[in-house]
SERO-4910 file (N, C-alpha, C, O; in steps of 0.05 Angstrom, whole numbers):
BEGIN
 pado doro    nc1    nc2    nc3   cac1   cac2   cac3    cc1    cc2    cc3    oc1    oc2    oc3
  Unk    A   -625    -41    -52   -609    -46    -28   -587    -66    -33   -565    -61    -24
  Unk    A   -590    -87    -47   -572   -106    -64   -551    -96    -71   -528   -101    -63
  Unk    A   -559    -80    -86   -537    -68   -113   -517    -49    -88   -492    -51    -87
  Unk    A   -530    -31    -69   -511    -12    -43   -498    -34    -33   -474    -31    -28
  Unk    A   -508    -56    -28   -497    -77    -10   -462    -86    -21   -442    -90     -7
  Unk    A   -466    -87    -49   -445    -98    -65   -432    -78    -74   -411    -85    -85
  Unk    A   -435    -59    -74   -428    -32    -79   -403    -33    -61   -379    -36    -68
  Unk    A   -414    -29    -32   -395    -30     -8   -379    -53     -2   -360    -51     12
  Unk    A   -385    -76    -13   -374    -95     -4   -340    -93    -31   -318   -100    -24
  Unk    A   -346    -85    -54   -334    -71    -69   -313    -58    -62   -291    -67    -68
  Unk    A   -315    -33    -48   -298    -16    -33   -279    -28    -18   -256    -19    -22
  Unk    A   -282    -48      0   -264    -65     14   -248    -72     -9   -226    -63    -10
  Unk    A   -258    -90    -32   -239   -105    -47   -214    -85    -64   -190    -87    -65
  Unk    A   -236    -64    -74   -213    -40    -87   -193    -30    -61   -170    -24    -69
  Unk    A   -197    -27    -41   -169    -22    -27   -146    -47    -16   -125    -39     -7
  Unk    A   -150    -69    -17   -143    -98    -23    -99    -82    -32    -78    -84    -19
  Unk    A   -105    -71    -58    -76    -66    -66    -62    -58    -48    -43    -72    -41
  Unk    A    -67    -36    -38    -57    -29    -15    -55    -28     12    -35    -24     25
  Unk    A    -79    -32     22    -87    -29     52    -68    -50     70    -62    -48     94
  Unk    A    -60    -73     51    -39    -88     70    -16    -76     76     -4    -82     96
  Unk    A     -7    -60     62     13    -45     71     17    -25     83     37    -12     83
  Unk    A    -10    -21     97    -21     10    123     -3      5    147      8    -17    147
  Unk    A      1     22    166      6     15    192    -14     32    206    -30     50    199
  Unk    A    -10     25    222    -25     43    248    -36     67    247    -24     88    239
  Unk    A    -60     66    256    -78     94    246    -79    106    278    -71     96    299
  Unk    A    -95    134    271   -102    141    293   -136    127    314   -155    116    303
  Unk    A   -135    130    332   -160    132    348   -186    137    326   -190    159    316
  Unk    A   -202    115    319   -223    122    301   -223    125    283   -241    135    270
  Unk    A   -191    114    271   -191    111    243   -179     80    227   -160     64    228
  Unk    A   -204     84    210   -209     57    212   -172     40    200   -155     57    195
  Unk    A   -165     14    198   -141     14    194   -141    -23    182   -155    -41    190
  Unk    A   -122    -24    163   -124    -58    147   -124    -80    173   -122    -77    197
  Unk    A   -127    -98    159   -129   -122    178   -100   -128    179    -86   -127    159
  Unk    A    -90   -134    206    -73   -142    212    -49   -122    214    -26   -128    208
  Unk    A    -59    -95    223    -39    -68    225    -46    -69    262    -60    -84    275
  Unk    A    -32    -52    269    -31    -50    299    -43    -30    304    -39    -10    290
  Unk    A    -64    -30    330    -88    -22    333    -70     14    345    -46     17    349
  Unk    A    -89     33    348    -78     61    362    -71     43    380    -79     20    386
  Unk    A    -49     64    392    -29     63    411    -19     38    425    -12     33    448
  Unk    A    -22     24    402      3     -3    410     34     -4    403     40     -5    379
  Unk    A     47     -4    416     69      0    405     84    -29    383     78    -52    390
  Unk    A     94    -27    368    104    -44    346    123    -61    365    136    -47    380
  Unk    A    127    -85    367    135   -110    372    175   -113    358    182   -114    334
  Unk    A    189   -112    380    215   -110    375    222   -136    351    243   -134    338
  Unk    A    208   -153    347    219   -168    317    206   -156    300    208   -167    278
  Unk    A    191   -135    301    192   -114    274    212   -112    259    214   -117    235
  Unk    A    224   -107    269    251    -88    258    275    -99    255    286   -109    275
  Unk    A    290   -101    226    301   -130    223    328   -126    239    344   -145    241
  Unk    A    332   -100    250    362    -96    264    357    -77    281    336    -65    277
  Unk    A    372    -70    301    362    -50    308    378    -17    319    402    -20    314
  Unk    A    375     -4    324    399     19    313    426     18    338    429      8    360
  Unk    A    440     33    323    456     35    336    468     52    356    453     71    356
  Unk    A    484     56    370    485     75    392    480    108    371    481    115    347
  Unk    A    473    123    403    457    152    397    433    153    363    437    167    343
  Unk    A    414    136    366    393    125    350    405    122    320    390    119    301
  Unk    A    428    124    318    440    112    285    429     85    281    428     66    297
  Unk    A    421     88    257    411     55    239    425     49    216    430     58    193
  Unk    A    431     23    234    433      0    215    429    -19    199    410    -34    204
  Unk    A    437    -21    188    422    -53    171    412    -38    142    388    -41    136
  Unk    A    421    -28    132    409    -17    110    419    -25     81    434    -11     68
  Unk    A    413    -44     74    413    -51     42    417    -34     25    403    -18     14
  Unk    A    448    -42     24    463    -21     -4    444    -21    -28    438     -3    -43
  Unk    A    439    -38    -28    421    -47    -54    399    -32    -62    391    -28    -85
  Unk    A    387    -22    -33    352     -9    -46    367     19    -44    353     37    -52
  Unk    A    385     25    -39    397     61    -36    398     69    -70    411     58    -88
  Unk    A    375    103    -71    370    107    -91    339    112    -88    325    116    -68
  Unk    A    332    112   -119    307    121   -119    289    100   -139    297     95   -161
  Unk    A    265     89   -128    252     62   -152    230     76   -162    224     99   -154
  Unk    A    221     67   -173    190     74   -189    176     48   -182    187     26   -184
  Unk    A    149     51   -175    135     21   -168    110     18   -203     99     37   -213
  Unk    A    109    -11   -212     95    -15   -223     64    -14   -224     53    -36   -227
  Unk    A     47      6   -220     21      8   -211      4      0   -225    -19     -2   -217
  Unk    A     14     -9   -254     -3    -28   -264     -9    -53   -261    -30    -66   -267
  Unk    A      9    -59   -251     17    -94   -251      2    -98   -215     -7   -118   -204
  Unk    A      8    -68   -205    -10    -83   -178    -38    -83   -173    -51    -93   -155
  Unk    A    -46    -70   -194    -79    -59   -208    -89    -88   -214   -109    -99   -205
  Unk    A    -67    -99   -236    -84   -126   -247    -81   -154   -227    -96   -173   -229
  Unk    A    -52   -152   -203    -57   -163   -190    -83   -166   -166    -92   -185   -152
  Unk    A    -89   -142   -167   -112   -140   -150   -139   -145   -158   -158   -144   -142
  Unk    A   -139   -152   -191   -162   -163   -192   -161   -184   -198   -182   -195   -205
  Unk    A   -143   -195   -199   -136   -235   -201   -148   -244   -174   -154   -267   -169
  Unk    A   -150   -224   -157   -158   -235   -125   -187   -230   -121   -199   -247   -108
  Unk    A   -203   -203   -135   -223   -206   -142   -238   -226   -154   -261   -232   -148
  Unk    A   -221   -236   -176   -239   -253   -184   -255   -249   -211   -253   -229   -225
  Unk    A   -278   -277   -215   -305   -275   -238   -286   -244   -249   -288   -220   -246
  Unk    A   -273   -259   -262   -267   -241   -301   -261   -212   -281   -281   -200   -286
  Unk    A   -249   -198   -266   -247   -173   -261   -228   -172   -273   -216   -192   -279
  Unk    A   -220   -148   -281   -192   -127   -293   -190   -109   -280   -208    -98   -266
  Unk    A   -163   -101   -284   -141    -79   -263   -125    -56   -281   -104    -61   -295
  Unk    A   -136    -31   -280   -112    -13   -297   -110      5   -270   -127     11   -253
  Unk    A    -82      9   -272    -68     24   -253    -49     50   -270    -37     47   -291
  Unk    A    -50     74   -255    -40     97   -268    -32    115   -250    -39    112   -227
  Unk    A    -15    138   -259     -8    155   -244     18    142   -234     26    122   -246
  Unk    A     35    153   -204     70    142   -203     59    144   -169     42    157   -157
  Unk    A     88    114   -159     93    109   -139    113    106   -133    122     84   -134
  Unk    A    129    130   -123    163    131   -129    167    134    -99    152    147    -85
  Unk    A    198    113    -84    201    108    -68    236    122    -68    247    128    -89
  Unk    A    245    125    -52    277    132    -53    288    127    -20    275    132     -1
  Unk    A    309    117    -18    324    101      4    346    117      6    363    121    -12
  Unk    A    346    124     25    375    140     31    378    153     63    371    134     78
  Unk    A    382    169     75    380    180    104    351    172    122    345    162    144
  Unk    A    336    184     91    310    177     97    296    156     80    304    153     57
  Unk    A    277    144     88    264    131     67    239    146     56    229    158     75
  Unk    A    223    150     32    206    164     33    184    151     14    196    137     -3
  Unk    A    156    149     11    141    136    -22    122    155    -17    110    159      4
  Unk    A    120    172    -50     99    192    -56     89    179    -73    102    168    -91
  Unk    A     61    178    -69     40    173    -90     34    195    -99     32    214    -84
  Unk    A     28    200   -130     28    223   -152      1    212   -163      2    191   -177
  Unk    A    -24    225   -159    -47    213   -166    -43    181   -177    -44    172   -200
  Unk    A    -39    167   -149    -35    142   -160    -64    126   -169    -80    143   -161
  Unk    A    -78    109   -177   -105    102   -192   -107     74   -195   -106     67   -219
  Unk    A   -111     57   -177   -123     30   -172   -151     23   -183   -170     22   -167
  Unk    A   -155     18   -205   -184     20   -217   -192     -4   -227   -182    -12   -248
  Unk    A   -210    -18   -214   -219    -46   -217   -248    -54   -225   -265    -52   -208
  Unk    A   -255    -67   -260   -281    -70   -270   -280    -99   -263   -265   -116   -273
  Unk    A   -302   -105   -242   -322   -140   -236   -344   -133   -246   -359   -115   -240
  Unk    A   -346   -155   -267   -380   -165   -279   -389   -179   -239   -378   -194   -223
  Unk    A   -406   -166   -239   -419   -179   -227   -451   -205   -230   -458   -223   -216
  Unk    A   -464   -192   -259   -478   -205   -272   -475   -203   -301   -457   -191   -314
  Unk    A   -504   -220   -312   -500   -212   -345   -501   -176   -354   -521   -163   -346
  Unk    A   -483   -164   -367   -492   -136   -361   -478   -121   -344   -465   -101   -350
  Unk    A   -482   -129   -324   -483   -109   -309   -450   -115   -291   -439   -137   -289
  Unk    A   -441    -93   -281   -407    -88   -283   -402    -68   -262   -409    -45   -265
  Unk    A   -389    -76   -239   -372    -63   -212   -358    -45   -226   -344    -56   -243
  Unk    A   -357    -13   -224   -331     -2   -219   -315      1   -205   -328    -10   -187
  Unk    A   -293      6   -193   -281     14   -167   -247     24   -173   -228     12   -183
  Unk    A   -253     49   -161   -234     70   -164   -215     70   -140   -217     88   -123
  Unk    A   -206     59   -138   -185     79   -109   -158    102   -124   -145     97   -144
  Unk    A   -157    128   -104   -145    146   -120   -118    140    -88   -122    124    -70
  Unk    A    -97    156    -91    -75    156    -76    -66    182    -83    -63    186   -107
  Unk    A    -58    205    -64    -47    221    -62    -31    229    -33    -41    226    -11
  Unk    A     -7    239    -36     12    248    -19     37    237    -14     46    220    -31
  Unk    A     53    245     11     80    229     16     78    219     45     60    226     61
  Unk    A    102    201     51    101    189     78    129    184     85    133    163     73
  Unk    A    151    189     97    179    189    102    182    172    127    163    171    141
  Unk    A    211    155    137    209    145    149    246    154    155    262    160    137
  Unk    A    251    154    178    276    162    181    288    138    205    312    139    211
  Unk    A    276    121    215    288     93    223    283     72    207    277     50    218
  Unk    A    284     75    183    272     43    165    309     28    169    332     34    172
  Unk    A    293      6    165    317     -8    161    307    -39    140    285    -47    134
  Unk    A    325    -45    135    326    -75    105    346    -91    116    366    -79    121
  Unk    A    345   -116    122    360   -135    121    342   -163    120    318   -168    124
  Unk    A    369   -184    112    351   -205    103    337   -206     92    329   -230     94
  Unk    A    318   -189     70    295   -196     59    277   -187     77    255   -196     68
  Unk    A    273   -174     98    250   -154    111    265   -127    121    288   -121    129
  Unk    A    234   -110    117    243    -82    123    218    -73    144    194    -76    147
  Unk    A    236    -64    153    221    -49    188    234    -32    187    254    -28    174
  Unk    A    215    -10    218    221      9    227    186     28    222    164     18    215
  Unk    A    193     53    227    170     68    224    158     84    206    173     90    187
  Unk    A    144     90    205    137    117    185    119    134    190     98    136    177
  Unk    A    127    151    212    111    179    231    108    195    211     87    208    212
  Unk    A    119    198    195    113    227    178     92    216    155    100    198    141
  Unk    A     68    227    152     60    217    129     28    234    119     13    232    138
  Unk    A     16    246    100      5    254     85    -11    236     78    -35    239     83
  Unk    A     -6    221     69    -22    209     48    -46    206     45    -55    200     67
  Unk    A    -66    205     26   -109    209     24   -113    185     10   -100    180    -11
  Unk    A   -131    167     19   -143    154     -6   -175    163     -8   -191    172     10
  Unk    A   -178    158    -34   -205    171    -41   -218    140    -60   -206    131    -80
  Unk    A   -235    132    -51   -248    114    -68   -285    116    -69   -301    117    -50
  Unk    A   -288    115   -101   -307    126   -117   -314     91   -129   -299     73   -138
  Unk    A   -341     93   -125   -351     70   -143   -380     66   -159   -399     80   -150
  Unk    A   -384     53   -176   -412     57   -184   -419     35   -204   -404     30   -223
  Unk    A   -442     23   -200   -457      2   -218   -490     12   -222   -507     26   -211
  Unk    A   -487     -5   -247   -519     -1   -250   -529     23   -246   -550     21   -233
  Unk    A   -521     48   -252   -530     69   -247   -531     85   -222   -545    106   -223
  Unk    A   -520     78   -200   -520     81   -177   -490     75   -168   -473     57   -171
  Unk    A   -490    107   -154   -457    116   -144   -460    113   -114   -480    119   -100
  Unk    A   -435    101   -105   -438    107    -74   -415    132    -69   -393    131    -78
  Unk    A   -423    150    -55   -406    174    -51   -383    175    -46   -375    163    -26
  Unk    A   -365    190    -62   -337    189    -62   -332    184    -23   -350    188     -6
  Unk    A   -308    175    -17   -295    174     12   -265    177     11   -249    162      0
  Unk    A   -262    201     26   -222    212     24   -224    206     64   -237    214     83
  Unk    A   -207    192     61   -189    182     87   -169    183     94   -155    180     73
  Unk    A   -153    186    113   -120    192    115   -111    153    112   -122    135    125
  Unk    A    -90    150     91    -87    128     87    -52    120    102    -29    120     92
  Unk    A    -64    111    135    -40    109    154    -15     85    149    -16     62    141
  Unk    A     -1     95    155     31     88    147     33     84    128     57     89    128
  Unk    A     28     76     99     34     79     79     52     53     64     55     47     41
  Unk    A     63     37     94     80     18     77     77      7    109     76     18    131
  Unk    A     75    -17    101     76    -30    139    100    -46    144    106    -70    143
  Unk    A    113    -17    152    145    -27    165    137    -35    193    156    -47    203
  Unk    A    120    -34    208    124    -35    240    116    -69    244    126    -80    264
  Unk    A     97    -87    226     92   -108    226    110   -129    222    104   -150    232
  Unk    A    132   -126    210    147   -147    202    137   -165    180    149   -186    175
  Unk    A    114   -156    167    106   -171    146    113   -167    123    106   -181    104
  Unk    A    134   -142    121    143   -135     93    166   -150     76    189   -140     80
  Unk    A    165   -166     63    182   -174     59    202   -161     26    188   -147     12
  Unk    A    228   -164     17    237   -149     -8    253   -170     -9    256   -188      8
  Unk    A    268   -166    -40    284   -180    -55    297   -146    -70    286   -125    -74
  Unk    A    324   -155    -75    336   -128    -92    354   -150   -102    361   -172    -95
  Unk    A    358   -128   -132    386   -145   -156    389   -122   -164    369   -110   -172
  Unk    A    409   -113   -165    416    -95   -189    389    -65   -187    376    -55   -169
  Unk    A    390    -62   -216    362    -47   -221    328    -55   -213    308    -42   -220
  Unk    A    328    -78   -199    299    -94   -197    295    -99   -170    315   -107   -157
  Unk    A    269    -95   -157    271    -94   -128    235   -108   -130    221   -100   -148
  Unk    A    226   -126   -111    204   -134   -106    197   -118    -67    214   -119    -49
  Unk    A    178   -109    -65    160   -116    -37    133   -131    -40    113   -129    -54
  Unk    A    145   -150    -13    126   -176    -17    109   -161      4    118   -147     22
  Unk    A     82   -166      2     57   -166     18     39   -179     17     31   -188     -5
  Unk    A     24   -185     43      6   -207     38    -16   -213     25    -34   -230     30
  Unk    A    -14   -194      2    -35   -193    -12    -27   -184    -40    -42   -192    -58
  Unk    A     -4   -167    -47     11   -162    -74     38   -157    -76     53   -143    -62
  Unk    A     40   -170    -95     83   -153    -90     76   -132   -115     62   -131   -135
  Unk    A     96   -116   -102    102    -93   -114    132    -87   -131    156    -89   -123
  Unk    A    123    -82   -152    151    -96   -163    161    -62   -172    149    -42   -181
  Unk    A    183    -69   -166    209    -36   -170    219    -42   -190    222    -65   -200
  Unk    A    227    -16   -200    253    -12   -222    265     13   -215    252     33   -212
  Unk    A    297     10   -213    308     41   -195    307     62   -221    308     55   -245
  Unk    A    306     88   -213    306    104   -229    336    126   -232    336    143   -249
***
């Protein structure tokens, strides 16, 4: 019962990379801490500008226009610096984002995979998988935060774990908003070819493609 106990408590930590960057799920589905619950509507300092007459938007950073590739390794090993006791982070597969009319980030079997010793021996796996896309057609960037929405979206996470001989059963979930523009917690930096999103739990570091 120990070993299930930690098992699960596990699962929380492997979605850690991303779950801060969820928005709003549906009715009964479960959603990160600090996303806005079903049917609340997102809080007008969301959104760092806000559109302009007949729903045109503004505020859009010349800068992120184009297409980035996100580092999924580097947010793998950041995520187990937060874990903790000796964990390691390999991250695989692509997280490609592109800015333009629309904003859009497809995860391409993206792979969050995090090994904690938990004792002598004996060693946490934890897998989170990422598949699909999620588009947003009111985002906006200014100042160093990006808001707006992201209704359209696909995206599954599937996380698989197992210690000591004992698996807890895979779990595929719809993984809501995908990037949490509606919070106002997102924060970026852009130069040139190099782009950071700050979250309260990892930045995600870009390179345009």
């Amino acid at each position: 019962m120990r070993v299930k106990a930690v098992l699960l408590i596990g699962a929380a930590i492997t979605a850690l990379s991303l779950a801060a960057c969820s928005s709003s799920g549906e009715s009964g589905t479960p959603t990160a801490a600090g996303t806005t619950p079903a049917g609340t509507a997102p809080s007008a300092a969301a959104s760092p500008t806000a559109g302009g007459a007949g729903g045109t938007v503004t505020g859009r950073d010349a800068c992120l226009m184009g297409s980035w590739k996100v580092d999924v390794d580097d947010m793998a090993k950041q995520t187990a610096e937060r874990v903790g006791r000796g964990a390691t982070g390999k991250g695989t597969g692509a997280i490609t984002l592109a800015f333009g009319d629309k904003m859009s980030i497809k995860y391409d079997n993206t792979v969050i995979a995090i090994k904690a010793p938990v004792s002598e021996g004996l060693v946490m796996d934890m897998k989170n998988t990422f598949k699909g896309e999620a588009t947003s057609s009111d985002w906006v960037a200014k100042d160093g935060k990006l808001g707006g929405t992201m209704p359209s979206n696909t995206v599954k996470s599937t996380i698989t774990m197992s210690m000591g001989g004992q698996t807890v059963p895979s779990t595929t979930t719809p993984f809501e908003g995908a990037l949490d523009l509606a919070q106002g917690n997102l924060g970026y930096t852009c130069s040139g070819s190099s782009a950071t999103f700050i979250s309260p739990i990892v930045t995600w570091k870009l390179t345009k493609i």
